[in-house]
N, C-alpha and C positions, 0 to 999 in steps of 0.2 A: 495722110494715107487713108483714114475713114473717110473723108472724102471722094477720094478714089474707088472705093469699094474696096480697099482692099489691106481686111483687117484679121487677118491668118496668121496667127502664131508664128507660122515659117516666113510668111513674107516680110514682117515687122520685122526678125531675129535678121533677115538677109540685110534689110535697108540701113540696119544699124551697124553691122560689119561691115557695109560699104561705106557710110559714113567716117567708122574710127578711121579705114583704112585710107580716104582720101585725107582725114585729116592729120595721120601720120608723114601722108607723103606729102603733104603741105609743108610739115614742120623737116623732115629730111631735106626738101629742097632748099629751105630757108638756111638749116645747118650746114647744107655743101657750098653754100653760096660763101657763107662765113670762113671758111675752112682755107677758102680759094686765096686768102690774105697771109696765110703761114698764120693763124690765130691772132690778127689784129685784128678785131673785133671791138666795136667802143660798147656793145649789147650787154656788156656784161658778165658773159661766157667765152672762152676760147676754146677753139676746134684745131684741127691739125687734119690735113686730108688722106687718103692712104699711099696714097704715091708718095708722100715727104715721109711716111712713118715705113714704109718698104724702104725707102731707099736710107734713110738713117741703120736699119737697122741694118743692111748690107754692107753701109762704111763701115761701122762696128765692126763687123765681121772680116772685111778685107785690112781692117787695119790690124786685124790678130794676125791672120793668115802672113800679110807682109812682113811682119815681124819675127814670125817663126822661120817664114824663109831666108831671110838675112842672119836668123842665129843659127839654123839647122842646117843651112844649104849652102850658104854663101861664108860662114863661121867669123860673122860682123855682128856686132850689137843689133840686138833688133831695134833698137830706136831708127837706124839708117833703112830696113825694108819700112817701118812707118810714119817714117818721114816723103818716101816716096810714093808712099799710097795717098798721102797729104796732097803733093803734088799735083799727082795724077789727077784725083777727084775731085779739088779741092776747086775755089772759083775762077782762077787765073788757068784754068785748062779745061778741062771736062764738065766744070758745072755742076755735077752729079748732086753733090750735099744741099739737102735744103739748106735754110736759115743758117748759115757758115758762125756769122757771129756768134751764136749758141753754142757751137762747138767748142773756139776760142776761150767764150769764158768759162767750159767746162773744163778745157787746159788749165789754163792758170790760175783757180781754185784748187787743181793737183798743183802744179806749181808751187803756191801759197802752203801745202798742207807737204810736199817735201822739205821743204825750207824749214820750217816748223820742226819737223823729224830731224833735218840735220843739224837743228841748235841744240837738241834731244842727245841725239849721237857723240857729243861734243865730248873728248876724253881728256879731260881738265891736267889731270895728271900728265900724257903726253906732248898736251900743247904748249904745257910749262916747259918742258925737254926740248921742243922745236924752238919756243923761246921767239929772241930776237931777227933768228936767222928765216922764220915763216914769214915775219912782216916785213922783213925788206926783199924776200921772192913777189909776195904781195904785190910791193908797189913796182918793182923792176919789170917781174909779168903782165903789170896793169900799161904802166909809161912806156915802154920799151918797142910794144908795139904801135900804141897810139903815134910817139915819133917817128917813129917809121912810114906810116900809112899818110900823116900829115905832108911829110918829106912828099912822099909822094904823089900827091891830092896836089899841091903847089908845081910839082916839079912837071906835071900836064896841064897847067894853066888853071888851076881850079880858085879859087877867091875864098877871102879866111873862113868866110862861113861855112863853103862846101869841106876846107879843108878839114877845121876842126868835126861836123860830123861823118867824116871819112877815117878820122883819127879814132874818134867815141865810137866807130861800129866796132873797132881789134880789140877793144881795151876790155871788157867783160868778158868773165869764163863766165859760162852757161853754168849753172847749178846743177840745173837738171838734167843736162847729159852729164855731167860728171858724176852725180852720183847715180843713175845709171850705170856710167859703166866701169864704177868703185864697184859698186854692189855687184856686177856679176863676174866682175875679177876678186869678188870678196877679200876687198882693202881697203875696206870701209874704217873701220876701228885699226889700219896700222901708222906709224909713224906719217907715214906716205898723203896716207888716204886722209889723214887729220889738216895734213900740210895745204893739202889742195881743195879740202873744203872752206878753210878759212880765207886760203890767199882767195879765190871763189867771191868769196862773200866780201872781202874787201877790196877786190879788184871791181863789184857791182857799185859800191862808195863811190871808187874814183870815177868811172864813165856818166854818173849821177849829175856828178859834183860836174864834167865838163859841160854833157848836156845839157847844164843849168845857164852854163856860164854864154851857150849858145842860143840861148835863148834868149838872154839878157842881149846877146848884140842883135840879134832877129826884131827885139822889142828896145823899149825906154831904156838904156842900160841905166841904173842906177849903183850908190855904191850896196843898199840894201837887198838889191837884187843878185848882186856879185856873191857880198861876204856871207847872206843869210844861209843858202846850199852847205857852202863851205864848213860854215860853226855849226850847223844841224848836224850835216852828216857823221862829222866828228864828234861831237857833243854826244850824239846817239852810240857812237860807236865803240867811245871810251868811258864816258859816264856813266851809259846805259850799260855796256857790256859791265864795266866794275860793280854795278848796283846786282845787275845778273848773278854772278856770281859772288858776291861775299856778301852782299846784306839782304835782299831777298831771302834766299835759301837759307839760313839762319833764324831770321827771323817765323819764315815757317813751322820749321821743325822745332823752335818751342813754346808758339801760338795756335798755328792749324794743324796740324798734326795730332799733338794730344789728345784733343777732341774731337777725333773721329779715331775708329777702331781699326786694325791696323791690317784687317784684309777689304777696309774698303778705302787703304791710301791710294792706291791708281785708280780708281775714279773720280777718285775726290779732287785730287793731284791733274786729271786729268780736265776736270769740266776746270777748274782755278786757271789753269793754263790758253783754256780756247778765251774763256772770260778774258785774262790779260791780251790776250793777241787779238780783240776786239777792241780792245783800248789802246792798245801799239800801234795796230794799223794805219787809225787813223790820226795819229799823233805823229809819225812816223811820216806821215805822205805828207801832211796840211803844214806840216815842218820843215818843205820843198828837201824831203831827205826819201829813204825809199822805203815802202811800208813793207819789202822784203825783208828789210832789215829789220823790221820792229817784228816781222814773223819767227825769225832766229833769234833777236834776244827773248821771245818770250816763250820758246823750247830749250834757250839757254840757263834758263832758271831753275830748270828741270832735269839736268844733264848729269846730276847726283842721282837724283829719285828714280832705280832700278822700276819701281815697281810701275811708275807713270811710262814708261819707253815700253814695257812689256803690254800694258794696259792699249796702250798708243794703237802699236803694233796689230793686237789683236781683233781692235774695232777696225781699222784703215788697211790693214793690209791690203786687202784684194780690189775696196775703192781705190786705193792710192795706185796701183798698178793700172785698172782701166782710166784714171783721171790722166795720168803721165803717157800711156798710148795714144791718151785723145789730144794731150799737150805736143808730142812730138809731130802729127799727121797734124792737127788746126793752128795750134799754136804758133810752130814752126814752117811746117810744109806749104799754111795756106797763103802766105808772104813771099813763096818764091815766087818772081815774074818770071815763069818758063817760058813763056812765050817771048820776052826781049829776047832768049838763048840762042836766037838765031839769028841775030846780030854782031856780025864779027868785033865792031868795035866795043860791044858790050866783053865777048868774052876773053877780049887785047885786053881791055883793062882790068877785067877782073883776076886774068891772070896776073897783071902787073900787081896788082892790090896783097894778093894771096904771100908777098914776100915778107908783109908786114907780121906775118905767121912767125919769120923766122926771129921777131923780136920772145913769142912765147918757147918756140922750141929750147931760143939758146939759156931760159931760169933751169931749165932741167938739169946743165951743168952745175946749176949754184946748188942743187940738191942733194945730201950726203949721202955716203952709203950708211943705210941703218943699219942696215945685216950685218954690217963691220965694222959699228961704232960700240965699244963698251957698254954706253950709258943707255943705248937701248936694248940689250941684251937680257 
């Protein structure tokens, strides 16, 4: 610029604000470029552009909205107005949601942390009273349909592989709409609600246990590929559940406990808990059994300790509510193929499928009345 002639206090001060400023827009253009990948980026930094972060923040928002109009307006659980918002927006129609997969695992991280809560919830004393009679709802709820759906996978020409997972899609209760819509018929903690959260949980065992066995004829069948599912799942479920409750919890309360004081049991109670359910997980999954299960025995360890549920509750509450709306809309809603719907042959057999329902309707008979039984009085 002294070169130039031109060495003025103002001129210098302008060339150097034009400088930063071209080399701002150097680095913004480099940043939008990065951005343009949903934040894959190998540079080191990730970016997000504003149209994926506009448009994220409006599912948010439509999946609230959906759900209040299915509890408000239509007086449905609102899991079903956000399940439809799932649909709608989700990648099988509209497109709208950036990065979907993101979504999904923000589902099933609430998923993982209900589960968790319902091993928490567990009313030891009631489930002693349901007794015998919840574990053969269990398995009758779990079987009853899968034979059904199988019957019917064969009896339209379908081959054992398609049959069996036509049988393993009837055979699991959802956790997560059930305790959903336990919690807003609040029948969470009654005879009822205990009944259906465990049969829940052991009816997940059994379609585990099939899809295992489906996998094995897909692949090598071998005999260690048949029995290992099998003795996992069960191993975890009775071993694990009996360690849950009678020797854990015991053991606590006169080793950890003690030493710590006794208004800071629920968080204490509380971090020991996530700790164990980091080591279930993966014991739990890598054991071809299901690491949902190892999320519930390690809240079922905790299903004494008032002060760990209250603790729980008070950190997760309002996460666990946004986690489970974004489970019902990505989790759920982004799997539906709406667009097959308009294939008659699709919705022939789906209707033909839907009778396999009647294998869960008809456990509700084997259900007592508790309001008229003595011993729950």
């Amino acid at each position: 610029r002294q070169l130039a002639g031109d060495s003025s206090p103002e001129s210098s001060l302008s060339h150097e604000f034009e400088d930063i400023t071209n080399n701002f827009e150097d680095h913004s253009m480099a940043d939008s470029h990065a951005g343009d990948g949903h934040g894959d980026d190998h540079g080191g930094s990730v970016h997000i552009s504003y149209e994926d972060l506009y448009a994220s923040i409006m599912f948010f928002a439509c999946i609230y909205v959906g759900g209040q109009i299915a509890a408000r307006l239509l007086k449905m659980p609102s899991l079903v107005g956000e399940i439809f918002v799932g649909i709608f927006l989700g990648p099988n129609l509209a497109a709208y949601v950036p990065d979907p997969v993101s979504f999904v695992m923000l589902g099933e991280i609430g998923l993982i942390l209900l589960v968790l809560e319902a091993g928490i919830d567990i009313d030891l004393t009631m489930l002693k009273l349901i007794g015998t009679r919840g574990f053969i709802i269990a398995i009758i709820g779990s079987i009853l349909p899968i034979a059904i759906a199988m019957a019917i996978a064969f009896a339209v020409g379908t081959d054992t592989a398609g049959s069996i997972a036509a049988g393993a899609s009837f055979g699991p209760t959802s956790l997560g709409i059930a305790m959903n819509i336990l919690r807003q018929g609040k029948i969470v903690n009654t005879p009822v609600g205990q009944l259906i959260v465990s049969a829940a949980v052991i009816d997940d065992m059994i379609a585990l246990i099939i899809l295992s066995q489906l996998g094995a004829l897909a692949g090598e069948a071998s005999l260690a590929t048949i029995l290992i599912p099998i003795f996992s799942a069960l191993g975890f479920l009775i071993i694990g559940g009996y360690i849950a409750v009678f020797v854990l919890p015991p053991i606590l309360d006169k080793v950890f406990y003690p030493r710590i004081s006794k208004e800071n049991h629920g968080s204490a109670g509380l971090a020991l808990m996530f700790l164990l359910l980091f080591a279930m997980m993966p014991a739990t999954y890598y054991a071809k059994s299901s690491f949902l299960l190892g999320a519930f025995l390690s809240g079922l360890v905790f299903c004494r300790k008032h002060e760990v549920h209250v603790r729980f509750v008070s950190q997760f509450k309002r996460l666990l509510q946004w986690l489970m709306r974004i489970f019902f809309a990505a989790s759920i809603g982004f799997q539906v193929p709406i667009k097959d719907f308009g294939d008659a042959k699709v919705i022939g057999y789906g209707l033909l499928f839907t009778l396999a329902l009647t294998g869960k309707l008809a456990v509700g008979f084997l259900v007592p009345n508790f309001n008229n039984t003595e011993k729950f009085k």
